[in-house]
C-alpha positions in Angstrom: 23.7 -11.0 -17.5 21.5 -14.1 -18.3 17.9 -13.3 -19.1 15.9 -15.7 -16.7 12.4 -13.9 -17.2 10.2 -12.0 -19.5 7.6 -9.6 -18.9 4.9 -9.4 -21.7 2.4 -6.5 -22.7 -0.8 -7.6 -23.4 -2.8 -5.4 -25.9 -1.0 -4.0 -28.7 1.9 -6.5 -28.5 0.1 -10.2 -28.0 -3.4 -9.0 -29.7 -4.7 -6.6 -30.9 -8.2 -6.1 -30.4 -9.9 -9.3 -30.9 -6.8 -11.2 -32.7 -3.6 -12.1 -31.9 -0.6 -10.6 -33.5 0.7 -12.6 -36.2 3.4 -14.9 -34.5 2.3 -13.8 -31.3 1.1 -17.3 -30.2 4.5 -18.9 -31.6 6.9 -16.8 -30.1 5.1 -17.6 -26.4 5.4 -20.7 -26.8 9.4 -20.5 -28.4 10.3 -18.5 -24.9 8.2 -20.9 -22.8 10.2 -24.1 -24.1 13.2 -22.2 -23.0 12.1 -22.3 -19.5 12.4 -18.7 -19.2 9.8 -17.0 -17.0 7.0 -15.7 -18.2 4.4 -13.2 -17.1 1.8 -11.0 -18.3 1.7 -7.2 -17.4 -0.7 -5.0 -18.0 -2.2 -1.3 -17.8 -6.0 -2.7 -18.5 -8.5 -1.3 -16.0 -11.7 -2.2 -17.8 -11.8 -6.0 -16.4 -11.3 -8.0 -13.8 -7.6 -9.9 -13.6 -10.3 -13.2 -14.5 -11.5 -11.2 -17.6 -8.0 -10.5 -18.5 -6.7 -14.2 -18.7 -10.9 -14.5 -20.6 -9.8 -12.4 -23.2 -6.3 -13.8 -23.3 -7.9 -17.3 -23.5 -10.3 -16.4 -26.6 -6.9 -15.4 -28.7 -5.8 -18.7 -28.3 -3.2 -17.7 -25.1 -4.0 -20.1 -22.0 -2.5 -17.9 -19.1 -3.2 -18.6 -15.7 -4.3 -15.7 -13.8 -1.9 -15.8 -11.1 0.7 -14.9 -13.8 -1.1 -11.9 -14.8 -0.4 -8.3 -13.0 -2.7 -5.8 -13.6 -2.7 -2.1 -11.6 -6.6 -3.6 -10.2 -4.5 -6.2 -8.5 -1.9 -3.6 -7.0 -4.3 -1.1 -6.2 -5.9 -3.9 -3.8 -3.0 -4.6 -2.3 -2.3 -0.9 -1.7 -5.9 0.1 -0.4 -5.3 -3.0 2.1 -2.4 -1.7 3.1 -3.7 2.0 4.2 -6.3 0.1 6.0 -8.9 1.6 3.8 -12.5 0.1 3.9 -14.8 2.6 1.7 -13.9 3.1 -1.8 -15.4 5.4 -4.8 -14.2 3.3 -8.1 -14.0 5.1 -11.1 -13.7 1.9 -13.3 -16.0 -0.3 -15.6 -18.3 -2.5 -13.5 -16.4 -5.5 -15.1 -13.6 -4.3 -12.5 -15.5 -4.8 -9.0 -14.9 -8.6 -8.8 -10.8 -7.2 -7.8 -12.3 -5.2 -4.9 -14.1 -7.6 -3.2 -14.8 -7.0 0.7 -14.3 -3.2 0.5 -17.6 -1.0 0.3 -17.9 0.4 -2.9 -19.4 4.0 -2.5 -21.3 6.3 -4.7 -21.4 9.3 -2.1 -18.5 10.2 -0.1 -17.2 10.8 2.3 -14.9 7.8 1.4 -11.2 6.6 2.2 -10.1 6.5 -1.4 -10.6 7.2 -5.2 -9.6 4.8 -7.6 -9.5 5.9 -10.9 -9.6 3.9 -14.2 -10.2 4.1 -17.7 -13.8 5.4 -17.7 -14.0 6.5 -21.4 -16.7 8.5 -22.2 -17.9 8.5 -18.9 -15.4 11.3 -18.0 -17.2 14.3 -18.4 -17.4 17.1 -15.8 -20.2 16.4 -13.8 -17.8 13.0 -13.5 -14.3 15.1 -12.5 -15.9 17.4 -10.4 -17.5 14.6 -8.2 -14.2 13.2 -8.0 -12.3 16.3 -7.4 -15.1 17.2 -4.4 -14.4 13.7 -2.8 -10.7 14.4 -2.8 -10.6 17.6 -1.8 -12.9 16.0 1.8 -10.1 13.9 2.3 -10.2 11.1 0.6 -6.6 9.7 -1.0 -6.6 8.9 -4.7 -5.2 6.4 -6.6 -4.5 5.9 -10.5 -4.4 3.0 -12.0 -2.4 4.3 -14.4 -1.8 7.1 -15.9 -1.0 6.7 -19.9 -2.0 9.9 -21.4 -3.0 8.0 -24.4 -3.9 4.5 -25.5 -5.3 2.9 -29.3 -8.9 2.6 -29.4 -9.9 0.6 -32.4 -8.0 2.0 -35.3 -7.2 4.8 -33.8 -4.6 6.6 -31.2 -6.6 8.5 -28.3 -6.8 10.2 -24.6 -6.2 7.3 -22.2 -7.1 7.2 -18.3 -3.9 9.9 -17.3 -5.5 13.3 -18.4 -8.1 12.8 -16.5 -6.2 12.0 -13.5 -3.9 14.6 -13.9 -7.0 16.9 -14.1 -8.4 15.8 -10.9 -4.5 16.3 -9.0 -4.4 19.8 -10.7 -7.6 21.0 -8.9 -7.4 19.4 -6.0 -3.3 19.9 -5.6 -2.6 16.4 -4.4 -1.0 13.8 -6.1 -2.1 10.8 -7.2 -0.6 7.6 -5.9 0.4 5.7 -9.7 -0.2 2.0 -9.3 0.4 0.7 -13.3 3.0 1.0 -15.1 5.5 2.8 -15.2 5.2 2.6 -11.5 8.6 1.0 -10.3 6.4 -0.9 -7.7 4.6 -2.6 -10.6 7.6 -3.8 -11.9 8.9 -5.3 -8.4 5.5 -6.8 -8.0 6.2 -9.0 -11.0 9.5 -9.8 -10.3 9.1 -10.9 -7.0 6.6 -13.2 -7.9 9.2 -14.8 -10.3 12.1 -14.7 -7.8 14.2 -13.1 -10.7 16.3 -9.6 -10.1 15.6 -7.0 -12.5 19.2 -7.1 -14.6 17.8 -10.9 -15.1 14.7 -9.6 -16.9 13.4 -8.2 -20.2 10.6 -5.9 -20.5 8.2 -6.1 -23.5 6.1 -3.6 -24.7 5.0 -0.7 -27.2 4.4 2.2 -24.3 7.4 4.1 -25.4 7.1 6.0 -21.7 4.8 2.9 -19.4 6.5 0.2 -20.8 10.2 0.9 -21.7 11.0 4.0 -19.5 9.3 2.3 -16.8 10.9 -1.1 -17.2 14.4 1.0 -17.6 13.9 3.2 -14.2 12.9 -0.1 -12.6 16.4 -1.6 -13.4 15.4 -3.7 -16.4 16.1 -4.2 -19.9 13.0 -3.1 -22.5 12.2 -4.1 -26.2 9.7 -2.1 -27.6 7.4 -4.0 -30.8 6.4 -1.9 -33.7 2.9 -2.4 -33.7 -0.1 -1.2 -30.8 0.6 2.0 -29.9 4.4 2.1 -31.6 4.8 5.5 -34.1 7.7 6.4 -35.7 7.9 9.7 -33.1 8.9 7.0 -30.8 12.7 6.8 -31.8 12.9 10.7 -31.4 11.8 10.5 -27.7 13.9 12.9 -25.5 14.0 10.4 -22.7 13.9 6.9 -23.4 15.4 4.7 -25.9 14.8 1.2 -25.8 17.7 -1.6 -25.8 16.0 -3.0 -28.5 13.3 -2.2 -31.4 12.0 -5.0 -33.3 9.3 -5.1 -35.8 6.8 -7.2 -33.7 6.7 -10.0 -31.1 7.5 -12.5 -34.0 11.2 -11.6 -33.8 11.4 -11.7 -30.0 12.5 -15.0 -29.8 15.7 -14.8 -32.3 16.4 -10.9 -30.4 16.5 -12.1 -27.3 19.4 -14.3 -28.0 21.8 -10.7 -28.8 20.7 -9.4 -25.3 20.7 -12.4 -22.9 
């Protein structure tokens, strides 16, 4: 089928830290001349969607934020939907802006958890308070749950453990809102009035970004570079349609799929 729309990974396949990926800026700019569909997905919990399309903007990528999805943006959404008006947020402070109009608590009980990437800032007087407001009652929610991520130059424990720590003690599952969450991927598409066959997923998450994209009907090329290793092409599960060194060769690929 004819690809109409792609969906673009931000860190680790546009930039990388504070830079853009060689040919990065380029190969936007080849797939927007096609007319093809763009938008800009993301697992980032440590900013607002604004601070997202900030950063993007200071790489030399002028994004507007309604074309960016981020699980802060879903998770709003959601929390609206269960009707829920008191919230403990387990995220940066640079992520309240997205929960504007909710009460943002520091004692429970509360309606909901939503947990982020926190960092450091997970230690066990941290898990424990969470797992405590939980087991009261309160429903939690993950923004994702990558079990690792790159920090600087190197590969370490993302958001995910931590969630999975807190639904181990308190036997409850968490309610995934990021990728690989097949709802994240609708979310996009909807917006974009593309089915999924129509659409190409691109990312280096070997698991969040390709098996995700894949489960949730679409095709997925995964870059070499951000989180990419070489364990990657010896996953039991997922295999991506396409591998390509980096988003520099995205353009010419994309011509063999669509």
């Amino acid at each position: 089928m004819v690809i109409r729309a792609v969906l673009l990974d931000l860190e680790g396949v546009l930039y990388q830290e504070n830079a853009p990926i060689p040919g990065a800026l380029d190969a936007v700019r080849a797939l927007d001349a096609r007319g093809l569909g763009l938008r800009y997905v993301t697992n980032t919990t440590t900013t607002s969607r604004a601070g997202v399309a900030g950063r993007l903007a200071g790489v030399g990528l002028d994004v507007d934020p309604a074309a960016l999805f981020t699980p802060l943006a879903a998770a709003r959404g959601l929390l609206a939907r269960w009707g829920a008006r008191r919230i403990h947020l387990a995220a940066p402070p640079e992520t309240v802006a997205d929960f504007a109009g909710l009460e943002l608590a520091d004692t429970g009980p509360v309606d909901a958890v939503v947990m982020g990437d926190l960092y450091k800032a997970y230690d066990w007087d941290k898990l424990d308070f969470l797992f405590g407001l939980v087991r009261e009652g309160a429903r939690l929610i993950a923004l994702h749950k990558n079990r690792f991520c790159r920090r600087g130059d190197a590969i370490g424990l993302d958001a995910g453990p931590f969630v999975a720590a807190v639904e181990y003690a308190a036997g409850v599952a968490a309610v995934v809102v990021g990728k690989p969450s097949a709802e994240f991927f609708k979310l996009a598409l909807d917006d974009l009035g593309v089915a999924p066959a129509e659409a190409v997923m691109v990312g280096d998450d070997i698991e969040a970004d390709i098996g995700g994209a894949q489960a949730a009907g679409l095709r997925a090329v995964q870059v070499e570079t951000g989180k990419y290793t070489p364990a990657d092409r010896d996953h039991p599960r997922v295999t991506p349609d396409l591998r390509i060194a980096s988003i520099a060769d995205l353009p010419a690929a994309l011509e063999g799929l669509g």
